[in-house]
C-alpha positions as CSV (number, residue, x, y, z in Angstrom):
1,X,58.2,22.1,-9.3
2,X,58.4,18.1,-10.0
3,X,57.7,17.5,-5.8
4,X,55.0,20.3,-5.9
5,X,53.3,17.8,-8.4
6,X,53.8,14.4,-6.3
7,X,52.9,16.4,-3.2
8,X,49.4,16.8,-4.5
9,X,48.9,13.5,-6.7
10,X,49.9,12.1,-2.8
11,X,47.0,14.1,-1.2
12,X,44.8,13.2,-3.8
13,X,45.4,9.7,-3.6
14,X,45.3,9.6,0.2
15,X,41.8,11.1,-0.1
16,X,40.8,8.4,-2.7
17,X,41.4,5.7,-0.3
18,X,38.7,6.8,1.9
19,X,35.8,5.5,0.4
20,X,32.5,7.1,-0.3
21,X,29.2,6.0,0.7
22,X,28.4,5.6,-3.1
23,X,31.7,3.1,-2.5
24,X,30.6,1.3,0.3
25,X,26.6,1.0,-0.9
26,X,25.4,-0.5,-4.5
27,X,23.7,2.4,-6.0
28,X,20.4,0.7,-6.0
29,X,20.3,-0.2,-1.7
30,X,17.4,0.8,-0.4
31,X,17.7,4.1,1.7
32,X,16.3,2.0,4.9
33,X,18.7,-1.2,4.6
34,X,21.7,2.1,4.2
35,X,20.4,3.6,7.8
36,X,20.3,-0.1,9.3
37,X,23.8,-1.2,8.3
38,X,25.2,2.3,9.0
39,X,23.7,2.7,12.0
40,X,23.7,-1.0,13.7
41,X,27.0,-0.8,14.9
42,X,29.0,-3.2,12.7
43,X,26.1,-6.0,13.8
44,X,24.5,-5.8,10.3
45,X,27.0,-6.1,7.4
46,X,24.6,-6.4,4.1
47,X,21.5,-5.2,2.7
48,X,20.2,-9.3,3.4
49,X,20.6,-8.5,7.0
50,X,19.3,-5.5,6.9
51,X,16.0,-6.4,5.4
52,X,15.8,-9.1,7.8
53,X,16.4,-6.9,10.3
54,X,13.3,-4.4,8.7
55,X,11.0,-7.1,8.5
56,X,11.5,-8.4,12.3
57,X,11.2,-4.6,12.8
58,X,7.9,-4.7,10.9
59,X,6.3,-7.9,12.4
60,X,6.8,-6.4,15.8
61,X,5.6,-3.3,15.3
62,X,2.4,-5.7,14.0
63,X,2.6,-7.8,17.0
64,X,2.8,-5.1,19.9
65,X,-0.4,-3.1,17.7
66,X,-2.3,-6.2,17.8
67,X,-1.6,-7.1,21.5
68,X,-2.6,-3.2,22.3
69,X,-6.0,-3.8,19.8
70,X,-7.3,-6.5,21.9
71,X,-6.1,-5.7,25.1
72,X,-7.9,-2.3,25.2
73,X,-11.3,-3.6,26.6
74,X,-9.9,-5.9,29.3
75,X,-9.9,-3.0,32.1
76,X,-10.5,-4.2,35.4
77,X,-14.2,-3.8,36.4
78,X,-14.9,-1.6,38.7
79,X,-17.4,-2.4,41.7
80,X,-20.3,0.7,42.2
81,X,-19.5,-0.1,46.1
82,X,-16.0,0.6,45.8
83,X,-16.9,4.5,45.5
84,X,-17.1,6.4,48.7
85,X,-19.7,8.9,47.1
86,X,-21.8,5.8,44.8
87,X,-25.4,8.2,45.0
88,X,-23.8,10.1,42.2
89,X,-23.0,7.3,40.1
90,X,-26.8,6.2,40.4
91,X,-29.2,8.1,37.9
């Protein structure tokens, strides 16, 4: 009955030594700078880097909505003698 006893304070401590999230995180991590530095492969290792990472996230996501804002009225014009059928074009 003593080994039954070791035997489980083993697998109980074997299963402590695998750390939690709530381990690995400070309670108070943003949710975002979590999914970065779970999910960036080992390349981001604290929530510093991670918010760097969000804001260079942020200011390109500003960057390519700005380029798309003023870009959207330089179409190329199109000549009313490039049309096969122009009469219908004409009021």
């Amino acid at each position: 009955m003593v080994e039954d006893k070791n035997n489980s304070n083993d697998m109980a401590e074997s299963q402590s030594n695998e750390p939690s999230l709530d381990q690995i995180f400070d309670p108070e991590t943003p949710r975002m700078a979590r999914w970065v530095i779970k999910y960036s492969g080992g390349i981001v290792k604290d929530e510093r880097q991670a918010s760097y990472v969000l804001i260079g996230f942020v200011v390109l996501a500003i960057i390519f909505s700005l380029f798309m804002f003023f870009n959207q009225n330089k179409t190329p014009d199109v000549r009313l003698e490039d049309f096969k059928n122009r009469e219908q074009f004409i009021p």
